[in-house]
PLY file of the C-alpha trace (Angstrom):
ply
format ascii 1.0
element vertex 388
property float x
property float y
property float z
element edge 387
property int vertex1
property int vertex2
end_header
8.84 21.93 12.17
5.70 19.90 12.68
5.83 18.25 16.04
5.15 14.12 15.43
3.89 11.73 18.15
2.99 7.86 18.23
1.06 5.45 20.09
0.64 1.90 20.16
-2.38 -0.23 20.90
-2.04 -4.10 22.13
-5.19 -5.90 22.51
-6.93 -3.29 21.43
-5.90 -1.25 24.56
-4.01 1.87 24.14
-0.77 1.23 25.72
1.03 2.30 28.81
3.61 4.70 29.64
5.76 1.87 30.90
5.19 -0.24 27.83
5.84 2.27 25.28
9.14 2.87 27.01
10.67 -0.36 26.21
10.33 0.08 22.20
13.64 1.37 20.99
12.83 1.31 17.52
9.52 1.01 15.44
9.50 0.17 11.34
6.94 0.02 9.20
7.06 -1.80 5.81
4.05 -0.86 4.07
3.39 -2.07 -0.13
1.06 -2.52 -3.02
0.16 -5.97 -3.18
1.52 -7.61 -0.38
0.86 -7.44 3.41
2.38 -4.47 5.43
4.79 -5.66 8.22
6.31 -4.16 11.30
8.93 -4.80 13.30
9.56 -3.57 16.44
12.92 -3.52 18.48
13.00 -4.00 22.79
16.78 -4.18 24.48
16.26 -6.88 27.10
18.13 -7.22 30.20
19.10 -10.12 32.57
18.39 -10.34 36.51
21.29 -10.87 38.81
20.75 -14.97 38.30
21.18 -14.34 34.44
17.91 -14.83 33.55
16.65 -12.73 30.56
13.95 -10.67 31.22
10.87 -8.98 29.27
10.43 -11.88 26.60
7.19 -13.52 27.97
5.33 -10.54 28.71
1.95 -11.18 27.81
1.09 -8.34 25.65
3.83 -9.61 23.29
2.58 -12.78 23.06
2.23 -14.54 19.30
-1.25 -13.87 17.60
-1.82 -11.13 20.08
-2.93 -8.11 17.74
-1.11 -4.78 17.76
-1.67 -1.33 16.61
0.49 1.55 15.48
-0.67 4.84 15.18
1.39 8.40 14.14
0.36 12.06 14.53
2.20 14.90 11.94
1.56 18.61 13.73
-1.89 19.14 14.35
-3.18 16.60 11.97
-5.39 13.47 12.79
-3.53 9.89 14.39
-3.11 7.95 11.35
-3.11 4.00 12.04
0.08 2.54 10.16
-0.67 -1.26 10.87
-3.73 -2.88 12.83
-2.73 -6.81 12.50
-1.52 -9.73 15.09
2.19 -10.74 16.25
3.48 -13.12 14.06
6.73 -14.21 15.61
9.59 -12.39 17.44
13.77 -12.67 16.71
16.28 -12.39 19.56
19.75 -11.12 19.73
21.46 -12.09 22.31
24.93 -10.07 23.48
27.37 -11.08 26.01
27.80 -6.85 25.97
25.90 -4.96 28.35
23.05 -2.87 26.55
23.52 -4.76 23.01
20.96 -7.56 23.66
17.09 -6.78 21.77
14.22 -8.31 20.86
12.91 -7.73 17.60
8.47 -8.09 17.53
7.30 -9.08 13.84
3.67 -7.79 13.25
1.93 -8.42 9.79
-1.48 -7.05 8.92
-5.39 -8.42 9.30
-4.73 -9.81 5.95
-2.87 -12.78 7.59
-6.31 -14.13 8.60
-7.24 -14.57 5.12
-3.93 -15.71 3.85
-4.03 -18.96 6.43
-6.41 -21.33 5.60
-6.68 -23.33 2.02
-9.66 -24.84 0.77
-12.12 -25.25 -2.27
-14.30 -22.49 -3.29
-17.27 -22.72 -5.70
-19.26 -19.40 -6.60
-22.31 -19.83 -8.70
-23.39 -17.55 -11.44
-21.99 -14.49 -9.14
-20.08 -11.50 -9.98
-16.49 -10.64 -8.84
-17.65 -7.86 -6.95
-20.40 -10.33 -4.95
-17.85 -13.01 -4.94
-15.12 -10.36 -2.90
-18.18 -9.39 -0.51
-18.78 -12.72 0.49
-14.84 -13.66 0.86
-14.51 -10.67 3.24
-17.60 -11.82 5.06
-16.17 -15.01 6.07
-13.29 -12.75 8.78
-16.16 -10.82 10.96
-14.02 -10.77 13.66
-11.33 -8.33 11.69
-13.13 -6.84 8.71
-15.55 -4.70 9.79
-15.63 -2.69 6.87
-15.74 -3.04 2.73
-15.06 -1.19 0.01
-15.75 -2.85 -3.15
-15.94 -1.48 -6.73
-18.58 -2.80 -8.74
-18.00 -5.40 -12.13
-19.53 -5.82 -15.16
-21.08 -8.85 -15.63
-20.03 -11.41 -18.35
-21.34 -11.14 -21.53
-22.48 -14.64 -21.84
-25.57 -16.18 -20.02
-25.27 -17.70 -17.28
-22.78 -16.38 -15.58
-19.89 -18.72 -15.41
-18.78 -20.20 -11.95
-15.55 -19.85 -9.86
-14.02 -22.89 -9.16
-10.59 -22.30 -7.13
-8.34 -23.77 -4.96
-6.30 -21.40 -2.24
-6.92 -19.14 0.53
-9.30 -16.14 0.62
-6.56 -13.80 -0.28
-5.20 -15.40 -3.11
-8.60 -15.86 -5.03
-9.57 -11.72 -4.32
-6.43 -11.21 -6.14
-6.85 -13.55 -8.76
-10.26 -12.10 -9.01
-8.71 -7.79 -8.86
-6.25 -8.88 -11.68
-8.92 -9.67 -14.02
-10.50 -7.00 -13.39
-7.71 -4.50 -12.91
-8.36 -3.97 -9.35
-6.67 -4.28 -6.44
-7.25 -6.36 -3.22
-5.85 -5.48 0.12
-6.52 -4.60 3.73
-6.16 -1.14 5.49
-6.12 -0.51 9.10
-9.48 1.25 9.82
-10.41 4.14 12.11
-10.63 2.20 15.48
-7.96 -0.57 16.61
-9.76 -4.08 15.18
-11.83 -2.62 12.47
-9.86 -3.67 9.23
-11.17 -2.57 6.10
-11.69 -5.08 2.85
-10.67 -3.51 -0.35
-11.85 -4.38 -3.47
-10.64 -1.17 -5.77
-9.51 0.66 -8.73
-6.63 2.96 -8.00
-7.61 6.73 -7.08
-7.61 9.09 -9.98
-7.08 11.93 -8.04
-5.27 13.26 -5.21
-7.03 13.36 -1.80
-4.92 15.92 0.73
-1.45 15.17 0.99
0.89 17.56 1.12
2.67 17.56 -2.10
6.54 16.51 -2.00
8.93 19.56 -3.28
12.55 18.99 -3.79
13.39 22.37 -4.28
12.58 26.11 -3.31
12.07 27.48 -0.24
9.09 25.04 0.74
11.71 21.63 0.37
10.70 18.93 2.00
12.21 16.26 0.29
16.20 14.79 0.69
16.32 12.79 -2.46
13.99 12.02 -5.42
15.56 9.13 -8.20
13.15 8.84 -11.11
13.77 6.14 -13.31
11.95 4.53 -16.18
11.83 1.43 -17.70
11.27 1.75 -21.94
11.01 -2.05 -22.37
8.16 -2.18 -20.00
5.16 -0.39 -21.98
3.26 -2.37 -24.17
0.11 -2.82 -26.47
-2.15 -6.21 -25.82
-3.85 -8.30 -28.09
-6.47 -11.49 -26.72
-8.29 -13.68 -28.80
-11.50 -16.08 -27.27
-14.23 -18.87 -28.44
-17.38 -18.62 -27.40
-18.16 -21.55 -25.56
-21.86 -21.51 -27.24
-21.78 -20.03 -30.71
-17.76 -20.65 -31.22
-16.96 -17.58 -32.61
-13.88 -16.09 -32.01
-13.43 -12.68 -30.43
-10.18 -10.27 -30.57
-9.56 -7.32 -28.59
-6.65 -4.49 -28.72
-5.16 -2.39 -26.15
-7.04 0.67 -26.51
-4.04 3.36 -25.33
-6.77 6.66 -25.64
-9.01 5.34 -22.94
-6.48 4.06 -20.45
-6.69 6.85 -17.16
-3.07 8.55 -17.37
-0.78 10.45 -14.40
-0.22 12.91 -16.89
-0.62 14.06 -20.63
2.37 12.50 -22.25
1.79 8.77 -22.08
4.26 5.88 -21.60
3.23 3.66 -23.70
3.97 5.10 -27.83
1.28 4.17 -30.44
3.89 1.65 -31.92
4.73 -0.01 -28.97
5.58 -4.15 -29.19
2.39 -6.33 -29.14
2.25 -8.87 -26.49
-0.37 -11.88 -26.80
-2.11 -12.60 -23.98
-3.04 -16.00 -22.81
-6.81 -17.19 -22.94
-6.57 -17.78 -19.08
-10.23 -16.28 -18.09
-12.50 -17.85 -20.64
-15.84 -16.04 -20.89
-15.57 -15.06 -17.17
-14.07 -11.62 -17.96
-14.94 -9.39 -20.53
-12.38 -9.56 -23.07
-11.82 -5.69 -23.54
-11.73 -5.66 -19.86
-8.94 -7.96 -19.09
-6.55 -6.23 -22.24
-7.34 -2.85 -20.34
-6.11 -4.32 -16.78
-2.97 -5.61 -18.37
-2.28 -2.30 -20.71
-3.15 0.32 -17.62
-0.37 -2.52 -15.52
2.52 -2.61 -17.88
2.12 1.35 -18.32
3.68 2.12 -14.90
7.11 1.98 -16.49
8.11 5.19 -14.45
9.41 4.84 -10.30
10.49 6.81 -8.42
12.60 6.61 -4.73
12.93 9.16 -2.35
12.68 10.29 1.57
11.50 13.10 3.17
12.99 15.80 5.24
11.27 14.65 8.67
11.47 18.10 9.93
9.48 19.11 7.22
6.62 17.23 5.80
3.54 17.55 7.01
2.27 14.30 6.06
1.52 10.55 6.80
2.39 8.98 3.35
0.62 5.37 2.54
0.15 3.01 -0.03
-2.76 3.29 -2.91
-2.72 6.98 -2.77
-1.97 9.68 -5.23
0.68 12.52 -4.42
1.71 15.79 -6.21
5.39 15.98 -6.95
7.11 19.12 -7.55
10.96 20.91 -8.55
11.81 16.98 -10.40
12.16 18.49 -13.65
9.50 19.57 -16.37
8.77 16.34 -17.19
9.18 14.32 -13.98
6.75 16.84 -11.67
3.31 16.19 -11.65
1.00 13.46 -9.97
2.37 10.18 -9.16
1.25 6.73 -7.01
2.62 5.58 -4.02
3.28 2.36 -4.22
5.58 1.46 -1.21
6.49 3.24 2.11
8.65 2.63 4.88
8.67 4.59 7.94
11.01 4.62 11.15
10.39 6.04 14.62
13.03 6.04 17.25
12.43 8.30 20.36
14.18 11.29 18.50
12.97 11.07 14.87
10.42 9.86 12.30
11.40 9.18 8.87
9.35 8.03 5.78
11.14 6.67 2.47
8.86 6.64 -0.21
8.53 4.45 -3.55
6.55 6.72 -6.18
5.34 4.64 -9.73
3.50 6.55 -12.82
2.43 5.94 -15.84
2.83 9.56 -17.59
5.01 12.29 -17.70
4.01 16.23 -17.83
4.46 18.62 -20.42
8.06 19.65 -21.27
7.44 23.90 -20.54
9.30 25.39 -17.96
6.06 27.11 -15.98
5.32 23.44 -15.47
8.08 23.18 -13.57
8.67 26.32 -11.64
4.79 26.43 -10.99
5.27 22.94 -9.02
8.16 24.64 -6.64
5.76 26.85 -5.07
2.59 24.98 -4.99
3.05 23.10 -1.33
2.15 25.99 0.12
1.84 25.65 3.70
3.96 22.38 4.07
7.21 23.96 5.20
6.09 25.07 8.44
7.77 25.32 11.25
7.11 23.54 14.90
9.17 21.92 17.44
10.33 18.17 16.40
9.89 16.18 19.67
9.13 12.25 19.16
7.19 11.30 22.00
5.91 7.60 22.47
3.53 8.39 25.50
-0.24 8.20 25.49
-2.18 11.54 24.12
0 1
1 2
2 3
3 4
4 5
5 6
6 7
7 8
8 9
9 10
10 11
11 12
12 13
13 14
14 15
15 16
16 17
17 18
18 19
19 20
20 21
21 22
22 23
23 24
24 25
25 26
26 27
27 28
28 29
29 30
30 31
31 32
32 33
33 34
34 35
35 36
36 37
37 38
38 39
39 40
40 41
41 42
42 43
43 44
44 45
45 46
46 47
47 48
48 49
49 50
50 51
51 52
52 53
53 54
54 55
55 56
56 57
57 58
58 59
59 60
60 61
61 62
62 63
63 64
64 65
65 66
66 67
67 68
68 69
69 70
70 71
71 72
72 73
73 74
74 75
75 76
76 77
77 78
78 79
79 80
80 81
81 82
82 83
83 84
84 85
85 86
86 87
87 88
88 89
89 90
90 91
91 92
92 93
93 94
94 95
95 96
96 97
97 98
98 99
99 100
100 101
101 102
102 103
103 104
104 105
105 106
106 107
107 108
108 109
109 110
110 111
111 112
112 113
113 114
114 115
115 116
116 117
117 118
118 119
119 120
120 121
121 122
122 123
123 124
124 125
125 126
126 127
127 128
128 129
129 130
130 131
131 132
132 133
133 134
134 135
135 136
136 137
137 138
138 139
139 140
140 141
141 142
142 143
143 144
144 145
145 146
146 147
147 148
148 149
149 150
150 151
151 152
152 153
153 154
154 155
155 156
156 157
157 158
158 159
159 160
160 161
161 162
162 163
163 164
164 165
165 166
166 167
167 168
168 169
169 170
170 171
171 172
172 173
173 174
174 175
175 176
176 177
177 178
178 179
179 180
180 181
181 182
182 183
183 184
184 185
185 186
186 187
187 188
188 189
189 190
190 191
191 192
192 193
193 194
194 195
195 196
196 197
197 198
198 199
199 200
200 201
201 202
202 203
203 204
204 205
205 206
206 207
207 208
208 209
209 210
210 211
211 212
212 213
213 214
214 215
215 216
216 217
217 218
218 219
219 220
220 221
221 222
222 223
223 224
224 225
225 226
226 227
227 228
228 229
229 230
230 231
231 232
232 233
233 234
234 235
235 236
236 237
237 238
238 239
239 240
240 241
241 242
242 243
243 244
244 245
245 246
246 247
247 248
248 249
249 250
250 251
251 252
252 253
253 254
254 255
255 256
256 257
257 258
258 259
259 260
260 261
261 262
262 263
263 264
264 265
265 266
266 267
267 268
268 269
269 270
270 271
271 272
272 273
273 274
274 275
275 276
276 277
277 278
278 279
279 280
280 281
281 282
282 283
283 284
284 285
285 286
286 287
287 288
288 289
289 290
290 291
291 292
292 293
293 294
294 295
295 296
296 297
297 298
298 299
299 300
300 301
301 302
302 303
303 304
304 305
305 306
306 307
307 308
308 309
309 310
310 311
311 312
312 313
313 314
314 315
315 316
316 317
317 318
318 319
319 320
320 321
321 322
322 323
323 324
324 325
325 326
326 327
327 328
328 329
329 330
330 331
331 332
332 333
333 334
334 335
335 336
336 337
337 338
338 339
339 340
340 341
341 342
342 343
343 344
344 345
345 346
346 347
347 348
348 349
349 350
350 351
351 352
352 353
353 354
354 355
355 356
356 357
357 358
358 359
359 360
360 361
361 362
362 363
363 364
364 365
365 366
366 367
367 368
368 369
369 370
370 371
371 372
372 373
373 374
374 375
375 376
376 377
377 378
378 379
379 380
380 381
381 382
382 383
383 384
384 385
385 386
386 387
């Protein structure tokens, strides 16, 4: 059983032996498209005059940041949230021992989810336009990772006019382009990274999740899929200069699939799409984005055996699944996670999305038991929030 330890950072300062003792409870909400959140739970105590104690400790205080790390077995600290405190709940109890605080922490990408104004962009592409939003937060985003766009067909390039905060328009701006904008914690506490991204198309070291054979690591797996869902696309658009009008299909052979039997059937419902982006975005471009999103029709919800996984699941990142069924195993997306650590266990529930499913043979199947070779080893479980 792989041995799993924690550590917290406030200020950027690792914390204290005494201060990690007072957290009873640690969860982490963590999600495609929205901001991760954690929420951490303190029992707090009165003094012999009745006065509660432990609530306006400094290194609780709002807007403070915070820092949550985890270690799996011999594997490297993995940061689950870098962001500031956002706010705190109380329950009080007449009872001894019932009374807690509850800390609510919400990642870097609060700082540019705060502040509305007016933005004008000249003649720049999405890609520039995302550097230069994620250049305006120095003091959290000290790293980008952007994915380059094609620039618009027509000459000049047309400008962005928006109202909103920073976070908003990179979104607008990664739907259009069928990317994704978010935030990660980065390798040092206060070094966010911008993301500007297409998903992975590949996996990139996690241990895959098997749900049964003697390498198990996972209590539950619920696959579920959604027919309606799937869909072919069709756009139409005037050119602003020569008024001729464009038309672009979903194209369902070049959209990147999970797996070889796609989700989306050749005679699928056509949807129309709205004319929203003008010449901005290529019109190909923004049917692709919206085919490649509706064909995630497949989820998935599951935890793992905490005893047994060798692993730090997140967001954004591909996973091997194995013992489902023939056509459930195979490579999926994580898409949300949610992990809990008490001072006796660490738990991670898991929701998986695809777009695919494998080929309906059985040595697809029994081939997946055996492949997470190596992740049902065995070490001591011992949750220990302490410095290391």
């Amino acid at each position: 059983m792989p041995s799993v330890k924690y550590r917290l950072f406030f200020n950027n300062i690792s914390a204290t032996q005494e201060q990690l003792d007072r957290f009873e409870e640690i969860t982490v909400s963590q999600g495609m498209g929205m901001a991760w959140e954690a929420q951490l739970q303190m029992p707090i105590v009165t003094d012999e005059k009745g006065r509660w104690l432990g609530e306006a400790d400094r290194f609780i205080a709002d807007f403070n940041p915070l820092r949550i790390e985890v270690q799996v077995g011999d594997g490297d600290f993995v940061p689950l949230i870098d962001g500031p405190i956002l706010g705190s709940q109380r329950e009080l109890n007449a009872e001894p021992g019932r009374s807690m605080l509850t800390i609510r922490v919400q990642d870097d990408s609060y700082y540019l989810n705060r502040e509305e104004k007016q933005y004008h962009f000249e003649r720049l592409r999405d890609d520039e336009i995302a550097t230069q939003l994620f250049q305006e937060f120095p003091g959290v985003i000290k790293e980008r990772k952007i994915d380059p766009t094609p620039t618009p067909l027509v000459t000049p390039i047309p400008d962005v006019v928006r109202r909103g905060t920073a976070m908003h328009l990179l979104r607008f701006l990664a739907d259009r382009q069928s990317l994704n904008a978010y935030v990660l914690p980065g390798s040092q506490p206060g070094h966010s990274i911008g993301c500007f991204q297409e998903l992975p198309t590949r996996t990139d070291g996690l241990p895959s999740l098997v749900l049964l054979g003697s390498d198990r690591n996972v209590f539950n797996f619920n696959p579920s899929n959604d027919s309606q869902q799937p869909a072919r696309f069709r756009a139409y658009a005037v050119g602003l200069s020569d008024k001729r009008i464009t038309r672009s299909d979903s194209d369902l052979e070049v959209v990147p699939r999970l797996g070889t039997a796609p989700t989306t059937p050749p005679d699928s419902a056509v949807q129309l799409l709205w004319p929203r982006h003008g010449d901005t975005v290529d019109l190909d471009r923004w049917v692709a984005a919206q085919t490649l999103q509706a064909s995630y029709s497949i989820s998935a919800t599951g935890s793992v055996v905490a005893d047994c996984y060798a692993g730090v699941l997140s967001p954004y990142r591909l996973i091997q699944v194995c013992g489902a069924n023939t056509r459930e195993s195979g490579t999926y997306l994580i898409s949300r996670v949610t992990h809990r650590l008490t001072r006796s266990q660490y738990s991670q529930e898991f929701t998986l999305r695809r777009n695919a499913q494998s080929e309906d043979s059985a040595s697809n199947n029994n081939a997946g038991i055996a492949v997470a070779a190596g992740v049902g080893i065995s070490f001591s479980f011992n949750v220990q929030g302490r410095i290391f």
